[in-house]
C-alpha positions in Angstrom: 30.0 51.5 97.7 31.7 48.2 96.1 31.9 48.8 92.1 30.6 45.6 90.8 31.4 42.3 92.5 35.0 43.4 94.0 36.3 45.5 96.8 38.1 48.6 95.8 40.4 50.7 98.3 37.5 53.5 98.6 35.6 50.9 100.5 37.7 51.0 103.5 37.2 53.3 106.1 39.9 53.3 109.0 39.7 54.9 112.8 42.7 55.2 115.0 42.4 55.4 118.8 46.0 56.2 120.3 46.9 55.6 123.5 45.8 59.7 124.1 42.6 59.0 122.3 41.3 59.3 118.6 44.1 60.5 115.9 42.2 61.7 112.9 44.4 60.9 110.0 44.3 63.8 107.0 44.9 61.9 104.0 44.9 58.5 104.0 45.9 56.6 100.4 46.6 53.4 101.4 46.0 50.7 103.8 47.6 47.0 104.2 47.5 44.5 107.4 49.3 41.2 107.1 48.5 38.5 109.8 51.6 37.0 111.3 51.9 33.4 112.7 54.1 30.7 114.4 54.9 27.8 111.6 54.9 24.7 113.5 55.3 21.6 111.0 55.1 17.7 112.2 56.9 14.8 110.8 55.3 11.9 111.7 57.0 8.7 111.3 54.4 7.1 109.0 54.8 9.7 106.9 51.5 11.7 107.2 52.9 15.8 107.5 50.8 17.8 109.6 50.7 21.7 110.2 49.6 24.8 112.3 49.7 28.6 112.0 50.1 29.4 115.3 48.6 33.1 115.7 51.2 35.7 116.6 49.3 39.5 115.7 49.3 41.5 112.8 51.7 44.2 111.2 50.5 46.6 108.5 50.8 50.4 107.7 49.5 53.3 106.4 50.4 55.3 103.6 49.1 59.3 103.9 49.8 62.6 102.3 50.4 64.7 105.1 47.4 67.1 105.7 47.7 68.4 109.1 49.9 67.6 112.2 48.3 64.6 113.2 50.4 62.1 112.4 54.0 64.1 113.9 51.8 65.2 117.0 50.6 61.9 118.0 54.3 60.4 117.6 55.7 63.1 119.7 53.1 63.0 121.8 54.0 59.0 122.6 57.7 60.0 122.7 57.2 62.8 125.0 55.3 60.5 127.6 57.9 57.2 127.0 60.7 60.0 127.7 58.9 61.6 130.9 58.5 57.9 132.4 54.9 57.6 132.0 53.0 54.4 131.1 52.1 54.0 127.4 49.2 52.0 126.8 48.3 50.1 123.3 45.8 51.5 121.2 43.0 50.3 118.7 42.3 50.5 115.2 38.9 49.9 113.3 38.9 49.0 110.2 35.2 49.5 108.2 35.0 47.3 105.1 31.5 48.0 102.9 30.6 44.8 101.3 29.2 44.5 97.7 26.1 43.4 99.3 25.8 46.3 100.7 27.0 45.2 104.4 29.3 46.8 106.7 32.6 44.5 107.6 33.9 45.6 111.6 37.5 44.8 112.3 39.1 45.6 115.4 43.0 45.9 116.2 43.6 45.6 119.6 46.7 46.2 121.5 48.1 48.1 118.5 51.9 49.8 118.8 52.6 52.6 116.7 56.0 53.4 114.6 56.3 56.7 112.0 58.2 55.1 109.6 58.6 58.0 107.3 57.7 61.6 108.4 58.4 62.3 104.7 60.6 64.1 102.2 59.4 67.6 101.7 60.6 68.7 97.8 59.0 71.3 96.0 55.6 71.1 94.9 55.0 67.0 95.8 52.8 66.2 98.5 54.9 65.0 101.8 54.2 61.2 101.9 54.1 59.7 105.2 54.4 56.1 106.4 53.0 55.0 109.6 53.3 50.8 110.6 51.7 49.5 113.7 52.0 46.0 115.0 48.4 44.7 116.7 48.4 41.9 119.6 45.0 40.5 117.4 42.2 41.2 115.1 38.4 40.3 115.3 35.1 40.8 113.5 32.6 43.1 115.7 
């Protein structure tokens, strides 16, 4: 639940659905999507400047001590199929938001690509942090 009148990282819930179905991350600790876009400036000649973000997707990642397999199986498991000639399809991601007026915000990724940036350093007794960016065709409210 929202502390006060702000959103706090606890409030978001995440589910991944992989091209082979639902990948249930261990431990998530961070989330971040950026929307991208397609600047498009005009000069007119009487002077007046106008503009457009032109949407183009949306990048992010997430950040997760590694709990389980998960995140390395369902990377190989998109590797395996690319290498063996089969037909990778995009996946989605939900992203489940609770408002601090006590609402429920839906976001759904669509088309999403997947990339493990980091499998993770393993040293010691530090938890094996692991980095995983997708890149989304779009995003929308359901």
């Amino acid at each position: 639940m929202p502390y006060n009148t702000f959103t706090v990282g606890s409030d978001c819930q995440l589910v991944v659905m992989g091209p082979f179905g639902r990948v249930d991350l261990a431990h998530v600790t961070g989330f971040e999507a950026q929307q991208m876009t397609a600047t498009v400036r005009v000069d007119r000649l009487d002077g007046v400047q106008l503009g457009a973000e032109l949407p183009k997707g949306w990048s992010g990642s997430f950040s997760l001590d590694r709990g389980s397999s998960a995140v390395d199986d369902f990377i190989a498991q998109i590797e395996q199929a690319y290498l063996a000639g089969q037909s990778i399809q995009g996946g989605a991601l939900y992203q489940y938001v609770n408002e601090t007026d006590g609402s429920v915000s839906t976001y759904q990724f669509s088309g999403v690509v997947f990339k493990l940036t980091s499998a993770g350093a393993y040293r010691g007794d530090a938890a094996v942090t692991q980095r995983l960016d997708f890149f989304a065709s779009s995003r929308k409210r359901v």
